[in-house]
N, C-alpha and C positions, 0 to 999 in steps of 0.2 A: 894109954889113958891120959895122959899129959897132953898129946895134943889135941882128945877132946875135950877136956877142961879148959884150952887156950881159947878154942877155938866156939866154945858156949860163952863163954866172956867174954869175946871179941861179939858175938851176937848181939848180947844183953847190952854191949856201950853202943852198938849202931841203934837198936831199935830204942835205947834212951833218948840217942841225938837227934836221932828224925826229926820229931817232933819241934826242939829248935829249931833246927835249921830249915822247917817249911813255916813257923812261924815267920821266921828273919825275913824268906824271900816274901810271906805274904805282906808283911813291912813295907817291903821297901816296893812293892806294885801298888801301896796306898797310897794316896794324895788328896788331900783334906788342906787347903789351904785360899786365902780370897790375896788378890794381889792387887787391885782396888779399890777401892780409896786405899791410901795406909793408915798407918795408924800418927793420930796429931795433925790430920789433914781439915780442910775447910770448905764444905760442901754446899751445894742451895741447888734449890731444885730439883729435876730428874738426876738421879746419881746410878750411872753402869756400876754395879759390881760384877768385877770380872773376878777368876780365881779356876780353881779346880776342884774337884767331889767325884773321887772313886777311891773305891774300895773292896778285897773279896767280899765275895756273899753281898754283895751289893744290892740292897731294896728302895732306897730313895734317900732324897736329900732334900733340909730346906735353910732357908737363911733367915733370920731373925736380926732384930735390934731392939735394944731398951734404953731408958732415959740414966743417963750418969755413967761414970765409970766402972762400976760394978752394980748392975739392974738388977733389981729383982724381979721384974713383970718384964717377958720375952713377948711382941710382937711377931706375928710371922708377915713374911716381904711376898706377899704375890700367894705362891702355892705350895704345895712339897713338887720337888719334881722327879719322876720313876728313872730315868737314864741319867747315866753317869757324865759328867761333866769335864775334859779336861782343857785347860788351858780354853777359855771362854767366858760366857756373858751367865753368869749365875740367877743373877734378878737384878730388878730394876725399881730404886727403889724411890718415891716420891715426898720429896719432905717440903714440900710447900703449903699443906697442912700443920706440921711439925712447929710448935715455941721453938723458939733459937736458942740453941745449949749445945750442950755435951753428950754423945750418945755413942754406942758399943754396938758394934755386928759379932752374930754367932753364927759360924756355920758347920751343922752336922751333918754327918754322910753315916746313914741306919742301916744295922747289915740287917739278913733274913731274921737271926737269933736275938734282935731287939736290940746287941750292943751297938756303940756308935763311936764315931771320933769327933773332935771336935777342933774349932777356931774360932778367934777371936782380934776383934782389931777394936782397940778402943783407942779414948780420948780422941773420937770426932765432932768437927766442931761443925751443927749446921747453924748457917749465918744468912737465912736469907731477907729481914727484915733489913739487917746492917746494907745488907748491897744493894739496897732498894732506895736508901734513904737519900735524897739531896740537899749538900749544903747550903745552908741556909749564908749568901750574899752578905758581906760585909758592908756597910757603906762607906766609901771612903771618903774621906772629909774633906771639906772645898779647902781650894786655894787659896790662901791670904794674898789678897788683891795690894796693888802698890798704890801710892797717893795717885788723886784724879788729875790727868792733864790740865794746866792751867790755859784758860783759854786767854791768847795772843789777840792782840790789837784787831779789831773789823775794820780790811779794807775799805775808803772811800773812792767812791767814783769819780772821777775832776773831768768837766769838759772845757777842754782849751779853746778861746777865742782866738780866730786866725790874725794874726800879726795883722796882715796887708789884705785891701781887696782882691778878691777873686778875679780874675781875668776874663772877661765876657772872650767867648769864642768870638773867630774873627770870618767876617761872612764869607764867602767862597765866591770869586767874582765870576761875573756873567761871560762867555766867550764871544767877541761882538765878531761877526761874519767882513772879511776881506771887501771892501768895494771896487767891485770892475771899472776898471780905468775907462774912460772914452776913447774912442777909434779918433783920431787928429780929421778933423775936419781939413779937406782941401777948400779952398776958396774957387768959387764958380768958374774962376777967370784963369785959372790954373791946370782946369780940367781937358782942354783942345790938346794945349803942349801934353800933357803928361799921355797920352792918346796917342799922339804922332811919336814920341818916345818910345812907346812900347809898340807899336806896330813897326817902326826901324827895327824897334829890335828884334822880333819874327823875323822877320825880311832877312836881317844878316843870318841870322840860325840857319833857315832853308836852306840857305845862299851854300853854304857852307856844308851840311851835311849832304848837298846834292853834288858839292864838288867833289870830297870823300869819297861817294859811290862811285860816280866818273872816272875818278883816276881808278880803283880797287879794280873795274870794269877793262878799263883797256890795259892794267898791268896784269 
């Protein structure tokens, strides 16, 4: 009888425990958290929020934002969405409509039975008017100018008068043509002798070149 008494008691602590411990594991298969933007961040424009949304009994999930650090009027960002999310692009959220301030993301994941979890990332800052805005050009102030150049003495022009006169060019002389000398005139009476002169002297030439032959002949 003792050991079915141990052994009912031993029953009644497992079928207590159960219950914990399939809550625990349903715990820790949850994941309900946005890991974009974070929280004290500085946003403009199209903003990814990325993050996670599952849970058991899992029926949908949406993400919201409201104005301040603690909102009282929740926005929803886009749509509810029916599948579970992990590690990815939740919504996409467009604050280029949005005054520039302080604003808070919630993001719930609804089971079948209405309960939900929740997350939160606040004090973000969207800025998109500040990052638009161009400054406005300083003028920077002229230079203090140094005293005006004094203007120095205007050369004058001087034209020199030549010391001496100019030297007229000196004319380039004429080349006057050699004159032919005349051939010596013999005198009339001069002309017989100079005749018989030069016919001797034939005469001895023959004389002579036919003696030449003669001897070449009989030698």
């Amino acid at each position: 009888m003792m050991r079915s008494a141990r052994y009912l008691l031993v029953c009644c602590l497992f079928l207590g425990v159960l219950p914990l411990v399939a809550a625990t594991f349903a715990q820790q298969g949850a994941q309900v958290i946005i890991t974009s933007p974070q929280e004290n961040a500085t946003v403009r424009g199209l903003v990814i929020i990325r993050g996670s949304a599952t849970i058991p009994s899992f029926q949908f999930f949406k993400v919201e934002y409201g104005r301040g650090a603690s909102p009282a009027d929740w926005h929803l960002i886009g749509s509810t969405r029916p599948e579970p999310v992990i590690d990815g692009i939740l919504a996409q959220w467009d604050t280029t409509s949005l005054p520039d301030g302080v604003y808070t993301l919630r993001l719930q994941a609804v089971k079948n039975d209405g309960n939900y979890q929740e997350y939160f990332v606040r004090q973000l800052v969207v800025a998109n008017k500040r990052a638009t805005e161009t400054p406005t050009p300083t003028a920077s102030p002229e230079p203090t100018r140094g005293p005006s150049p004094t203007a120095g003495p205007t050369p004058t022009l001087a034209i020199l008068q030549p010391t001496a006169a100019l030297a007229l060019p000196t004319p380039t002389p004429t080349p006057v043509r050699p004159q032919r000398q005349a051939m010596p005139q013999l005198p009339v009476a001069n002309w017989g002798e100079a005749f018989c002169m030069g016919a001797g002297t034939m005469v001895a030439i023959f004389a002579v070149v036919g003696l030449v032959f003669g001897l070449r002949r009989y030698l």
